[in-house]
Each structure stands twice: as structure tokens, then as C-alpha cells.
VEXSE-480535 format. One record per residue: x, y, z of N, C-alpha, C, O in turn; residue in one letter; residue number from 1. Coordinates in pm, 1 decimal. Example, Ala and Ser with C-alpha at 12.3 -4.5 7.8 and 13.67 -1.06 7.14 Angstrom:
<atoms>
1319.0,-569.0,780.0,1230.0,-450.0,780.0,1320.0,-330.0,780.0,1423.6,-331.9,846.5,a,1
1285.0,-225.0,708.0,1367.0,-106.0,714.0,1290.0,3.0,787.0,1340.9,113.8,803.9,s,2
</atoms>
This chain:
<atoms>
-1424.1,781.9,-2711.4,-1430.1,642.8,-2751.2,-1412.1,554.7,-2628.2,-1315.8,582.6,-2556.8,x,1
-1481.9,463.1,-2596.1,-1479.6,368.9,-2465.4,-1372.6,269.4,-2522.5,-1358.4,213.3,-2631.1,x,2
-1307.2,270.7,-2411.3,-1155.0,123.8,-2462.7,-1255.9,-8.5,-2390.3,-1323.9,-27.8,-2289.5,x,3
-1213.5,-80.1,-2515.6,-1220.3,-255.9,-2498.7,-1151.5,-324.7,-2369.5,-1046.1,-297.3,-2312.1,x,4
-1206.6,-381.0,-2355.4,-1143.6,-421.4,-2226.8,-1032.6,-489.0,-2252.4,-972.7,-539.2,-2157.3,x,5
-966.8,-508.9,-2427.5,-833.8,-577.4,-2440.8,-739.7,-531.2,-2383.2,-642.6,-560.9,-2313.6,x,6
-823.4,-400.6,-2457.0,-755.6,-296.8,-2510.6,-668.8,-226.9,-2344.0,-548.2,-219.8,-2320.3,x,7
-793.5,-183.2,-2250.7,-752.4,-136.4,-2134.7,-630.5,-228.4,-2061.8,-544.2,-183.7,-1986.3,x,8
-645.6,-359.8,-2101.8,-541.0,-436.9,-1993.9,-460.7,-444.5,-2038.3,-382.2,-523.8,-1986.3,x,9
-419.3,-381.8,-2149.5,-265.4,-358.8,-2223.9,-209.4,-245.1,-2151.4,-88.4,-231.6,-2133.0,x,10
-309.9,-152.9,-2105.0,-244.4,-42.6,-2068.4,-194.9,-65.1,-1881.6,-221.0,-160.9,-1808.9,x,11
-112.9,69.7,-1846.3,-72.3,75.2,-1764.8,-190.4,140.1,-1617.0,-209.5,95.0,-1504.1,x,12
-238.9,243.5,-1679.4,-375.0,310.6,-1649.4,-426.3,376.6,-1741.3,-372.8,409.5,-1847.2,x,13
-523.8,397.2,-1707.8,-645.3,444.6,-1765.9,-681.3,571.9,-1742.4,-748.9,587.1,-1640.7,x,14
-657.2,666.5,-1804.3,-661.9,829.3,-1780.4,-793.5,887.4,-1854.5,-811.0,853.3,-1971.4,x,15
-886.0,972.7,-1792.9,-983.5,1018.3,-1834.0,-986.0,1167.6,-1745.6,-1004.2,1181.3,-1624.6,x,16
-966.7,1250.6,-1826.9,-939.4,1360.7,-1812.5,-1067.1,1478.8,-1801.0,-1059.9,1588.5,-1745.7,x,17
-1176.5,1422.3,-1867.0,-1307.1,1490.5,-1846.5,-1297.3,1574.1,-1719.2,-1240.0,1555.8,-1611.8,x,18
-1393.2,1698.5,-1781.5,-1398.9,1848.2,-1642.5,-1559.8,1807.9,-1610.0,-1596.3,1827.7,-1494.1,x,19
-1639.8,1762.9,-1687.6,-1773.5,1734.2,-1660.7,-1859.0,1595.3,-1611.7,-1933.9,1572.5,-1516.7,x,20
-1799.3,1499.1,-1747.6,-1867.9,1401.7,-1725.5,-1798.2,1270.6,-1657.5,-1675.7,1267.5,-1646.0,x,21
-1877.8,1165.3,-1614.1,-1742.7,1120.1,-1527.6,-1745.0,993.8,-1568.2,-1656.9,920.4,-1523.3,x,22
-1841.5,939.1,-1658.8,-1788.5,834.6,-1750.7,-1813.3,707.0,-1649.1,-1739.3,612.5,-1676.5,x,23
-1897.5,685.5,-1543.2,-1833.6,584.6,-1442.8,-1873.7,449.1,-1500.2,-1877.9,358.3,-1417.1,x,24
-1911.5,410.1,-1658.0,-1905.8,294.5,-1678.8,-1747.1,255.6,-1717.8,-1699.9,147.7,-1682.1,x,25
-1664.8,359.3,-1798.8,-1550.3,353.6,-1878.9,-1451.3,349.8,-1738.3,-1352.4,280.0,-1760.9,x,26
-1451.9,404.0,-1605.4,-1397.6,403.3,-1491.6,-1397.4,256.0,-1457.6,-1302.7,180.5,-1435.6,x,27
-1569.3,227.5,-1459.4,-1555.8,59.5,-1389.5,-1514.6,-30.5,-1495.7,-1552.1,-147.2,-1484.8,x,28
-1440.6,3.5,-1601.8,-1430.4,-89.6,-1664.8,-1277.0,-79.9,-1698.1,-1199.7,-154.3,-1758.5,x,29
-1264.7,31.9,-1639.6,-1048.6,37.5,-1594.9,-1044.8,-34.8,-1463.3,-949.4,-112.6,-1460.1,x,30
-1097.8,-34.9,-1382.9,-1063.4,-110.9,-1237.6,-1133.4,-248.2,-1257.7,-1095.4,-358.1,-1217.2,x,31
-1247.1,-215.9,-1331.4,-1259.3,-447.3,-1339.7,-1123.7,-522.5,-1405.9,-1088.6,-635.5,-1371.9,x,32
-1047.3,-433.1,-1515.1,-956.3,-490.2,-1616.7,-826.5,-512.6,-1530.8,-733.1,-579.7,-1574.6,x,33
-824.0,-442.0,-1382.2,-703.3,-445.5,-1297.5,-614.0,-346.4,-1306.8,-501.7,-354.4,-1256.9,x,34
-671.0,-212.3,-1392.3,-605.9,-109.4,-1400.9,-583.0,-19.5,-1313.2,-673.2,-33.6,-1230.6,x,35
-478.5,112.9,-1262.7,-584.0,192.1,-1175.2,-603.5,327.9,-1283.9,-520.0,360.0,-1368.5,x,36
-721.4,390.8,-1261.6,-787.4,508.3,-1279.9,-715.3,706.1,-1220.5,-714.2,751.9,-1106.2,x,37
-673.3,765.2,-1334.7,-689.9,859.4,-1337.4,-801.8,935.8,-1399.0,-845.0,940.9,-1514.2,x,38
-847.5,1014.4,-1247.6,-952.6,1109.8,-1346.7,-972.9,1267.1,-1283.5,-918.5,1316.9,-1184.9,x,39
-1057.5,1317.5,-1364.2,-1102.8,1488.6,-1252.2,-1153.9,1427.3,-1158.3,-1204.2,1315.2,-1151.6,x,40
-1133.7,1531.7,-1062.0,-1225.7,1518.3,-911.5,-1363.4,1619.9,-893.4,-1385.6,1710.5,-813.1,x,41
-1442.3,1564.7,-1000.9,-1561.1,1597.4,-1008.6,-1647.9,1508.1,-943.7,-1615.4,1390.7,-926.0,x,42
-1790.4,1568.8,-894.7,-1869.8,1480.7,-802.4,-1938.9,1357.1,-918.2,-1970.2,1355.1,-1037.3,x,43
-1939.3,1276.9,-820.6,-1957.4,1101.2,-914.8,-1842.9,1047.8,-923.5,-1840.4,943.8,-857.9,x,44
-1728.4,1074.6,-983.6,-1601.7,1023.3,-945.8,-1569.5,937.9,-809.9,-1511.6,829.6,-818.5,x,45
-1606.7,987.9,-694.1,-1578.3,942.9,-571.2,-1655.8,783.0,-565.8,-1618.0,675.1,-520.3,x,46
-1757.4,818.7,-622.1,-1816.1,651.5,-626.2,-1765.4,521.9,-661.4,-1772.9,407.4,-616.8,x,47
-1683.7,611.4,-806.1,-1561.3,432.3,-849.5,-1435.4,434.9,-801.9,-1381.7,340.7,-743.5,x,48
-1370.4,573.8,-832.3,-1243.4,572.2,-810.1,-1220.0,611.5,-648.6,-1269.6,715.9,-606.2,x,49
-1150.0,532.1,-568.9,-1162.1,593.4,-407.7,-969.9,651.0,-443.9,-893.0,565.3,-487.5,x,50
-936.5,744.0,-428.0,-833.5,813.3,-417.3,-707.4,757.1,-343.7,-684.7,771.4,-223.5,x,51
-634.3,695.7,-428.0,-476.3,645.9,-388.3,-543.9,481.0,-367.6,-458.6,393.0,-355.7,x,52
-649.4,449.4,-364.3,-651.8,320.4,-357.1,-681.9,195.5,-485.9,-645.4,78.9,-470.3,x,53
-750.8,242.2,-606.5,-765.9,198.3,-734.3,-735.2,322.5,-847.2,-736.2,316.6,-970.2,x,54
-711.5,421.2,-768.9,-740.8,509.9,-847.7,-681.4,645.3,-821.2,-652.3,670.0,-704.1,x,55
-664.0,716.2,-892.5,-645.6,873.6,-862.9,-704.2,976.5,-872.9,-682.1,1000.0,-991.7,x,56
-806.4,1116.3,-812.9,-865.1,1151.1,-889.1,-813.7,1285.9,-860.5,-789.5,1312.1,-742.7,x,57
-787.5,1401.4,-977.0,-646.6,1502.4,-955.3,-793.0,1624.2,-998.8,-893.7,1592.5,-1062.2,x,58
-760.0,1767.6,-939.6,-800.6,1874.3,-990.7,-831.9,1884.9,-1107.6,-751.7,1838.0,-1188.4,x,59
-957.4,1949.0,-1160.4,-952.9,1953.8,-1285.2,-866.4,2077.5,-1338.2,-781.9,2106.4,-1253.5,x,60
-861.1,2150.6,-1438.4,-858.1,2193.6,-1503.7,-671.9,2281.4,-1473.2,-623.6,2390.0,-1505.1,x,61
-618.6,2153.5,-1393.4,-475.7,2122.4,-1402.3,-411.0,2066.1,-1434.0,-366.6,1970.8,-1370.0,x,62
-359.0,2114.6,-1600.7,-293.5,1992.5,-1656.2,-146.1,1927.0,-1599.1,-84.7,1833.1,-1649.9,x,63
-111.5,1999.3,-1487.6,15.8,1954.8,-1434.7,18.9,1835.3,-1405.6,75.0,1738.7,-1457.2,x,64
-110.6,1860.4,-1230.8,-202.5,1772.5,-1197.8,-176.7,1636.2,-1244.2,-109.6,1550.3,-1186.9,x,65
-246.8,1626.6,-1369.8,-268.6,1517.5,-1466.3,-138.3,1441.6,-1478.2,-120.7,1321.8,-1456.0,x,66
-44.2,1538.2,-1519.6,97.6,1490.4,-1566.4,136.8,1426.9,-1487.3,164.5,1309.2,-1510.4,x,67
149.5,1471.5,-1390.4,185.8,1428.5,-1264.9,124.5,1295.1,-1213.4,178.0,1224.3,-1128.0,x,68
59.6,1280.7,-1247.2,-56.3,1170.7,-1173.6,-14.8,1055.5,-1263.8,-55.1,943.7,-1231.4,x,69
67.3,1068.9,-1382.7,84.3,969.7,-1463.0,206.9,936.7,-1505.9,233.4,867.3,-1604.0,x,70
279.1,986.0,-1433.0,455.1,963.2,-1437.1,417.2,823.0,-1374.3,329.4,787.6,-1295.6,x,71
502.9,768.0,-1430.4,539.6,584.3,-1380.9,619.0,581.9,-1260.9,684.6,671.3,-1207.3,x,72
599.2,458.3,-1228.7,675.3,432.9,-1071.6,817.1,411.0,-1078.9,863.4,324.0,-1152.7,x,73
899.3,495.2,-996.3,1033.3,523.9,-977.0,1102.4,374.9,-917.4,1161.4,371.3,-809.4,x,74
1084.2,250.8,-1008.5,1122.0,127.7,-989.5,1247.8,106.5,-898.7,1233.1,38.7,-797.0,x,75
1382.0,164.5,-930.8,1466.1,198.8,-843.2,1390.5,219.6,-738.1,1470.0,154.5,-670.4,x,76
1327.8,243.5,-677.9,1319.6,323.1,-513.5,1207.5,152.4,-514.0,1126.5,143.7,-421.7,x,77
1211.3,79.4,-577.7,1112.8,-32.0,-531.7,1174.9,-153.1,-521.1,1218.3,-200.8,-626.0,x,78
1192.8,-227.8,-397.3,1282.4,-349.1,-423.6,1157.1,-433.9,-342.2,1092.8,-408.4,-240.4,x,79
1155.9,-540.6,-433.6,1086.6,-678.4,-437.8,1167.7,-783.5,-398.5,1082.3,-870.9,-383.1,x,80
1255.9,-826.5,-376.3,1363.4,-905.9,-332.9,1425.4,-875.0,-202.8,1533.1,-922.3,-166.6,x,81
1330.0,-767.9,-112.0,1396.0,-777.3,14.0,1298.0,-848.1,107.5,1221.2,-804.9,193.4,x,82
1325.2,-969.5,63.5,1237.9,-1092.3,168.6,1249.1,-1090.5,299.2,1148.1,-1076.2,368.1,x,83
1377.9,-1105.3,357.8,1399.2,-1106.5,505.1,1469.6,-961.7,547.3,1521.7,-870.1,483.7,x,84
1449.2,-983.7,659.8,1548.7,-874.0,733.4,1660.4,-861.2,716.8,1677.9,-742.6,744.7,x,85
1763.7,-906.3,686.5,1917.2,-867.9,625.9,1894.8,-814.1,488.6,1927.5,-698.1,463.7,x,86
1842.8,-888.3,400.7,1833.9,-790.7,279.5,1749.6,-707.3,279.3,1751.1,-662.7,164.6,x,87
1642.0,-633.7,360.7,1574.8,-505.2,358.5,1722.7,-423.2,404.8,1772.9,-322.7,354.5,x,88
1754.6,-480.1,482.7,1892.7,-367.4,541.6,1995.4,-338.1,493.1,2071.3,-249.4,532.0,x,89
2008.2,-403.6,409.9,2092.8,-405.0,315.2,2056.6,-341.2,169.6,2146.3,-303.6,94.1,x,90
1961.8,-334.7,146.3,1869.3,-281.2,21.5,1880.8,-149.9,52.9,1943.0,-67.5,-14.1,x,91
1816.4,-126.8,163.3,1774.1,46.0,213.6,1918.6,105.1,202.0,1918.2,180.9,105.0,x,92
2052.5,101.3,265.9,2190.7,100.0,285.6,2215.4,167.4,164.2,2235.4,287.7,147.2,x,93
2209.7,19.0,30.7,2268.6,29.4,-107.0,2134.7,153.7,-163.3,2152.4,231.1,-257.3,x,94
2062.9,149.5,-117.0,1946.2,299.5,-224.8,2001.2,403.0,-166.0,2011.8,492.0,-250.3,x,95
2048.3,441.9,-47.1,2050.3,549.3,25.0,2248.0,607.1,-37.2,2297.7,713.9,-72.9,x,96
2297.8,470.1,-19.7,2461.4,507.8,-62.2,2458.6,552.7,-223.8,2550.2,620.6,-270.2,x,97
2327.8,501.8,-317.4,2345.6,539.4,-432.7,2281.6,675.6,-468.7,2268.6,702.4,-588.1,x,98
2246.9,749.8,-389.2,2190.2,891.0,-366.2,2080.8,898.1,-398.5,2039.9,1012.3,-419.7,x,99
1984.3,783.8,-417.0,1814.3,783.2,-399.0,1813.1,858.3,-344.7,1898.0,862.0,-255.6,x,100
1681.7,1014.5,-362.9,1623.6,1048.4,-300.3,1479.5,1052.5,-260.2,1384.1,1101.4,-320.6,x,101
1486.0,970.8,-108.6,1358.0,965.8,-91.1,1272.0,1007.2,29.8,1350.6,975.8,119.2,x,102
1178.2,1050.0,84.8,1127.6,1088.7,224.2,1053.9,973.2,299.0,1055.8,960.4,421.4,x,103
980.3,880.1,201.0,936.6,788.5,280.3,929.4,670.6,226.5,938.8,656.0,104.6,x,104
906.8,542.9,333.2,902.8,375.1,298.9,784.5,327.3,345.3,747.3,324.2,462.6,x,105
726.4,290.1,247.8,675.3,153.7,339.9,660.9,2.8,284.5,621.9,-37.9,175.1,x,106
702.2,-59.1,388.8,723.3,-178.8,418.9,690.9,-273.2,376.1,578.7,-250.3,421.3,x,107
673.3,-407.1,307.2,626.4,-491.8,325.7,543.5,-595.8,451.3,444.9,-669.4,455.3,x,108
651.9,-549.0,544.9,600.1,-621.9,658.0,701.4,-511.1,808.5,792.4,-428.5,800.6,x,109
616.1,-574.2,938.4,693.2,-463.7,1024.3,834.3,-537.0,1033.5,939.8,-473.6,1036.2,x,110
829.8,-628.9,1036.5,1002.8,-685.4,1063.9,1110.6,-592.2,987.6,1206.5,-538.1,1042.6,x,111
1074.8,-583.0,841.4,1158.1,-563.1,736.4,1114.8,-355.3,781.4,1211.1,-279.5,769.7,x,112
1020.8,-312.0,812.1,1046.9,-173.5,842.2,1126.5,-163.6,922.0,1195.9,-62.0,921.3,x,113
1152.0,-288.0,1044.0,1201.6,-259.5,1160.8,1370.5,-255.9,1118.7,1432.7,-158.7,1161.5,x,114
1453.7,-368.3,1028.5,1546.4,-375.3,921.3,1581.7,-173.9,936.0,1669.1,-113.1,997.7,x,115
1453.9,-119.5,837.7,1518.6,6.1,738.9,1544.2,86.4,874.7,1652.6,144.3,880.4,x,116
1471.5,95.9,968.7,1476.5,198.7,1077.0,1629.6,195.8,1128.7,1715.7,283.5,1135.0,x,117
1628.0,67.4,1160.9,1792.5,18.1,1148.9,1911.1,65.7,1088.1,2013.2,107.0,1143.0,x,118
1875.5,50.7,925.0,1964.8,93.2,881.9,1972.2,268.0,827.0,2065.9,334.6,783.1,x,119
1891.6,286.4,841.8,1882.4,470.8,807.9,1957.8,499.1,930.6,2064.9,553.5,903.8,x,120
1936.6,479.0,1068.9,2016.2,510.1,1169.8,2132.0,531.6,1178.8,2198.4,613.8,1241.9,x,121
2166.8,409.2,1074.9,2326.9,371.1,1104.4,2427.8,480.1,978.5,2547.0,509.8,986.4,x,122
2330.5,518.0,873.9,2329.5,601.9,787.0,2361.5,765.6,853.2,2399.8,863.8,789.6,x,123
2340.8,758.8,954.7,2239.7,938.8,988.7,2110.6,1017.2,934.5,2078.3,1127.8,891.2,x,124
2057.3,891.9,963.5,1932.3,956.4,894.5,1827.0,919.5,1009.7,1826.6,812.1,1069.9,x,125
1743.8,1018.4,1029.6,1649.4,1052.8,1173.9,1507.0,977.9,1051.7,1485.4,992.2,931.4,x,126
1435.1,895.2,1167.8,1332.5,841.8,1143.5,1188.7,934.7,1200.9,1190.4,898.6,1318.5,x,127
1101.4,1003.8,1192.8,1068.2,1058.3,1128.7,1115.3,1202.2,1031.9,1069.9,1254.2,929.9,x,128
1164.9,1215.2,1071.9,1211.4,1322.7,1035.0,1264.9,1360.3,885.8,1219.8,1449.3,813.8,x,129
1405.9,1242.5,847.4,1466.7,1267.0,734.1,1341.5,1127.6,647.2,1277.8,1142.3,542.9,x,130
1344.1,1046.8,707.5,1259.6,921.1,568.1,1153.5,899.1,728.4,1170.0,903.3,850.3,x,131
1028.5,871.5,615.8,878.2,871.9,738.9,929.2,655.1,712.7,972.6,598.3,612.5,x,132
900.8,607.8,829.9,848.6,475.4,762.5,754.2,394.7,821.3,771.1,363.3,939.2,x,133
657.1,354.9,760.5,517.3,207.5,778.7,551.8,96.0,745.0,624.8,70.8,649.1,x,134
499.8,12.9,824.8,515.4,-110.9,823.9,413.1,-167.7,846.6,331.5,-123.5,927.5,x,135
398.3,-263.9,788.0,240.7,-408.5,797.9,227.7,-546.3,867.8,250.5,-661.0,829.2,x,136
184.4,-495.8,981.1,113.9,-643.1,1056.1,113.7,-631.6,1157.0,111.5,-735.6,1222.8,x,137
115.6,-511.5,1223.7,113.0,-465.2,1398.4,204.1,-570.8,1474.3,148.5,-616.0,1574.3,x,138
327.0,-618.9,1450.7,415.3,-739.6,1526.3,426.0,-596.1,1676.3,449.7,-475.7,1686.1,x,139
395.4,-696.5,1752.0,395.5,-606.6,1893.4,532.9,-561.1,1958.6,549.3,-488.6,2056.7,x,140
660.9,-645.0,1849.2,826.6,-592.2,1856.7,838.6,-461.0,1821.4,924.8,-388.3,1870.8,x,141
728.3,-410.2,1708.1,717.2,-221.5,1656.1,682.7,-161.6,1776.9,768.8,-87.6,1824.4,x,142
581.2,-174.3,1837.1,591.9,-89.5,1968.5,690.7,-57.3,2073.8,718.8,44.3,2137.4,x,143
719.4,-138.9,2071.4,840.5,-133.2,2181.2,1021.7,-96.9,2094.5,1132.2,-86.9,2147.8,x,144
1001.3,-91.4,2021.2,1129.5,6.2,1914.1,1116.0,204.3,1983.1,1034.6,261.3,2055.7,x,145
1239.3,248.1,1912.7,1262.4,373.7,1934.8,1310.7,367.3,1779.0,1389.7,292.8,1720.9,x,146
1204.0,511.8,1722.1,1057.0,538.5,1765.0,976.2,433.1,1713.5,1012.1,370.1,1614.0,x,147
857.5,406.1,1780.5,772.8,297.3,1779.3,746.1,331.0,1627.1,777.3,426.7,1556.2,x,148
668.5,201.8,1603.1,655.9,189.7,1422.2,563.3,205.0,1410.8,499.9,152.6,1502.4,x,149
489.3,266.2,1324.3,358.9,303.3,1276.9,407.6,225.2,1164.9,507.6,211.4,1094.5,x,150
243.2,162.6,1187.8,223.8,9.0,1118.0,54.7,-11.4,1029.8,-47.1,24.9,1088.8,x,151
49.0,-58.0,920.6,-84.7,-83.2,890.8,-127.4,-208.4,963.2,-46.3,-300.4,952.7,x,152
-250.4,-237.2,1043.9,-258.2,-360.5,1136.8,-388.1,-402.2,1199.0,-465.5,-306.5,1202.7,x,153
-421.3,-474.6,1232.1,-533.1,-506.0,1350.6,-483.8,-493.9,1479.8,-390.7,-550.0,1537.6,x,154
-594.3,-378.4,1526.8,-565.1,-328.5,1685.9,-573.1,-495.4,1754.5,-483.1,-528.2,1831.7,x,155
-683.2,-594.4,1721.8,-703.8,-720.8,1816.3,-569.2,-816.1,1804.4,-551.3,-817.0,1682.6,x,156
-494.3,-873.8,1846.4,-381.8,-950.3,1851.4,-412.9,-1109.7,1905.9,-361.3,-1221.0,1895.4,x,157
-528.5,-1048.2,1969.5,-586.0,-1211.1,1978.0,-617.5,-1296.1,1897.4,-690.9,-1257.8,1806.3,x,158
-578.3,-1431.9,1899.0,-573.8,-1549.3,1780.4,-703.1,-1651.9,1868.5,-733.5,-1756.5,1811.1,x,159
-748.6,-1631.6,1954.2,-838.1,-1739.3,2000.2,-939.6,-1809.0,1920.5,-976.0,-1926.1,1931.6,x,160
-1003.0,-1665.9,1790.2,-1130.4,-1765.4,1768.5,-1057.0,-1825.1,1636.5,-1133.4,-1903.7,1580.5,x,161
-920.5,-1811.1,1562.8,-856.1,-1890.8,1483.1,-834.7,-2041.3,1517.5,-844.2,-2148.2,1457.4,x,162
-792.5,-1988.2,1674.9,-755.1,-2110.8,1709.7,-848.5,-2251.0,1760.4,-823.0,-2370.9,1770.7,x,163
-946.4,-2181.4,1780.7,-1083.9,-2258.5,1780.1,-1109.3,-2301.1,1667.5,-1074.9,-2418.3,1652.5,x,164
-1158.5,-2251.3,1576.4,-1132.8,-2290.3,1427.1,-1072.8,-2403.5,1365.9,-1127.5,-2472.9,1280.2,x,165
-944.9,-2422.4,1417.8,-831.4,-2523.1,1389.8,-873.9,-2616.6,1450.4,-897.5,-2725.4,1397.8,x,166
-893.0,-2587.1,1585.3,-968.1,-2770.6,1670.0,-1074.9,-2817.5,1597.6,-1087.1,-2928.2,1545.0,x,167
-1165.5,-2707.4,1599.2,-1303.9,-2783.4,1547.1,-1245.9,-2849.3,1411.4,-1304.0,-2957.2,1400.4,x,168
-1150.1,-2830.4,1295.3,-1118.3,-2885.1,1187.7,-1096.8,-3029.1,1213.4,-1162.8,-3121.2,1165.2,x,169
-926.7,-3044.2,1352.5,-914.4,-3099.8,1326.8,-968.3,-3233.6,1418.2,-920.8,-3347.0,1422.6,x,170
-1088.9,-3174.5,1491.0,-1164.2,-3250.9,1588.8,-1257.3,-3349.3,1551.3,-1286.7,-3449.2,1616.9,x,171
-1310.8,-3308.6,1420.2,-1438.6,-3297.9,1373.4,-1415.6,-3462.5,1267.0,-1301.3,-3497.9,1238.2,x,172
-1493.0,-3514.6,1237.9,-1530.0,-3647.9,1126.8,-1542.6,-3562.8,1020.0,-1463.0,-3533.5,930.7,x,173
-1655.8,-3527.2,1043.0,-1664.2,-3436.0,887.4,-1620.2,-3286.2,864.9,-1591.0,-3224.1,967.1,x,174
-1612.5,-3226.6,756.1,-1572.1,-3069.7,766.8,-1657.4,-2982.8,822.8,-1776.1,-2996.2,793.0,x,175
-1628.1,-2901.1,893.1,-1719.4,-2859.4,931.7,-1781.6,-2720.0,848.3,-1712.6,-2678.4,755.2,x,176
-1920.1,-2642.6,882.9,-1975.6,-2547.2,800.1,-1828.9,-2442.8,749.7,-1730.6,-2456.8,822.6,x,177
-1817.2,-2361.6,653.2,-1698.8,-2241.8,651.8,-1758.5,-2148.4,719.8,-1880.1,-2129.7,723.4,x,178
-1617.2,-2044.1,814.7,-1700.8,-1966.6,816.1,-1565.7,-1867.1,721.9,-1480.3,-1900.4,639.8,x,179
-1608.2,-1720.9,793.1,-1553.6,-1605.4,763.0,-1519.8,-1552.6,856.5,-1600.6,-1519.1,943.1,x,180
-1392.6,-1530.4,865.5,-1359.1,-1432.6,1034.6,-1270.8,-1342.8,962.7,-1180.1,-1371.5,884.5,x,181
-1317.9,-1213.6,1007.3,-1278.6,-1079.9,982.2,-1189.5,-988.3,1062.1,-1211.8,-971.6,1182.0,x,182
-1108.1,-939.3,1012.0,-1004.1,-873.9,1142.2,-987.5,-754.9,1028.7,-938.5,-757.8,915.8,x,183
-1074.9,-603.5,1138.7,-1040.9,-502.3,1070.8,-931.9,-491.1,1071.0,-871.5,-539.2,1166.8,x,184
-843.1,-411.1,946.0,-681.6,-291.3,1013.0,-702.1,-169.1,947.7,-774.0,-122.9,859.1,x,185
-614.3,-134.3,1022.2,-607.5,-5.9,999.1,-465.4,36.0,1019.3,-366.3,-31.1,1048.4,x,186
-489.7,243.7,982.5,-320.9,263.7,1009.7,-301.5,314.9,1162.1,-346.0,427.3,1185.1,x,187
-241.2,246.5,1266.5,-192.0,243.9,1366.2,-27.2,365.9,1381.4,94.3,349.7,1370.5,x,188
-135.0,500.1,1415.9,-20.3,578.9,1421.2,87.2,587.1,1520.0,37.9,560.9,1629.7,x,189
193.0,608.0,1528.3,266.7,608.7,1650.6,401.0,709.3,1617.6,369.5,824.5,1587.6,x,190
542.6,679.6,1619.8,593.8,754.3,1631.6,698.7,777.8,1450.2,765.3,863.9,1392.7,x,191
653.0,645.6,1430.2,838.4,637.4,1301.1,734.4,742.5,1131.9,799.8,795.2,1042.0,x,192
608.7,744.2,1134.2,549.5,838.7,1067.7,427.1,927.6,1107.8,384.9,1013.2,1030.2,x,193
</atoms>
């Protein structure tokens, strides 16, 4: 039976368990609804669902697999309220003193990884080793840490053609054309994972 698209955005995900067919209208119509997608990792699959990023797509004819793929997120181990750097350090501290067990973090941002590296230290806890951790936005303070931070980021750090951008705005009588400026990232490996 194909779910309604009410129907799908009630849910949490969208599990389709098929060994054969791969359904990729009932797929695109779990990720248009904002869902993500469990399914087999049968060929066609790869086309909607890209793996860990909208979607999951697990072995077939493992129902563990499956199970597994659909356990809910361990909310405890997720804190949303660590805005700045004192309360990431303080967050990581209080999960770690309450016997969370966990191997890895990542970050909101590199500041706040730079925070946990901090405080796992002060813990006894070895950065890669005992907890892996990533951090987001290549701040050029992660490199120069022990061990450097592996960060999701743009290798370019240059702001010039932003900053061009801004003159012509605020140079200009009228607005000027939009454009689009693009800054690949990527994951920037180094030492903390």
C-alpha cells in the first residue's frame, strides 16, 4: 500500500523493506515529506536514498539489519542547548560523569568541538582514541589544537569575492543582478578523528 503523504509526515521514517522491488516513487515520496528512508540495498535504491544522508539503505535479507536501522535516536547523547563554548563543556563533562556511553561527537560548530576536546581531556579521555570528534566550519584555531580537529569545511578561507559582493551592494543606486557563490566542503581529515 503506498502511504499518503499525510500519512508519511506523521511518521518518524519510512521503512520499506522490499528484497526486490525498490518502489522509488514511495522512496521519493518519504524524502519529499521530510522523512528519512529505510530500505534494502538493492540496485535502484542508490538513486533516491544516498546512505546516512536522507536515508538508510541496510542488507537485505537481514532482519537485524532492519531493526537496527530503526531504533530511535539516543536523545540523551543529543544536546541542543550547547550554544557556546562553556556549555558544550560543560554538557560533554555532565554526559560523560552520567556514564553515557559513547565513541564519538560531532559538533555543531569547531569552537564547541574545540570546548569537548577540552573537556574529555580533563576527564581522561584520549581524543582519538577513547571518543573520535568533528567539528563544522574549518575555524583555522582547529588546526593549530593538539590533536588538530577534523572538521566538516571549505578548504578556501578566503572571503574576497563576499566581500566584493558587499561593496558592490552597498556602492550601487540600484540592487544589483543576484548572484550565487558557492563554497564546496568537505570532511577535512586531520588528527581528533
Amino acid at each position: 500500500m503506498k502511504p499518503s503523504g499525510a500519512r508519511c509526515r506523521q511518521r518518524f521514517a519510512l521503512v520499506l523493506p522490499s528484497e526486490i522491488e525498490t518502489q522509488g516513487i514511495v522512496l521519493m515520496e518519504g524524502n519529499v515529506c521530510g522523512r528519512p528512508v529505510i530500505c534494502g540495498d538493492i540496485p535502484g535504491t542508490e538513486a533516491v536514498v544516498k546512505h546516512r544522508f536522507n536515508g538508510l539503505r541496510v542488507p537485505i535479507r537481514q532482519p537485524k539489519a532492519l531493526a537496527e536501522a530503526s531504533l530511535p535516536a539516543e536523545e540523551h547523547l543529543i544536546f541542543r542547548d550547547a550554544a557556546d563554548r562553556q556549555e558544550a563543556y560543560r554538557a560533554v563533562q555532565r554526559m560523560v560523569q552520567s556514564g553515557a556511553h559513547f565513541t564519538a561527537l560531532l559538533a555543531a560548530s569547531d569552537r564547541i568541538a574545540m570546548s569537548t576536546i577540552w573537556a574529555l581531556a580533563e576527564l581522561g579521555l584520549r581524543v582519538p582514541n577513547d571518543v573520535a570528534v568533528i567539528g563544522v566550519g574549518n575555524d583555522p584555531e582547529g588546526a593549530l589544537m593538539r590533536p588538530r580537529l577534523t572538521t566538516i569545511g571549505s578548504q578556501n578561507q578566503s572571503y574576497a569575492e563576499v566581500v566584493d559582493l558587499l561593496f558592490d551592494r552597498m556602492l550601487s543606486l540600484e540592487p544589483p543582478e543576484g548572484r550565487v557563490l558557492v563554497r564546496n566542503w568537505g570532511l577535512i581529515r586531520r588528527e581528533s578523528a
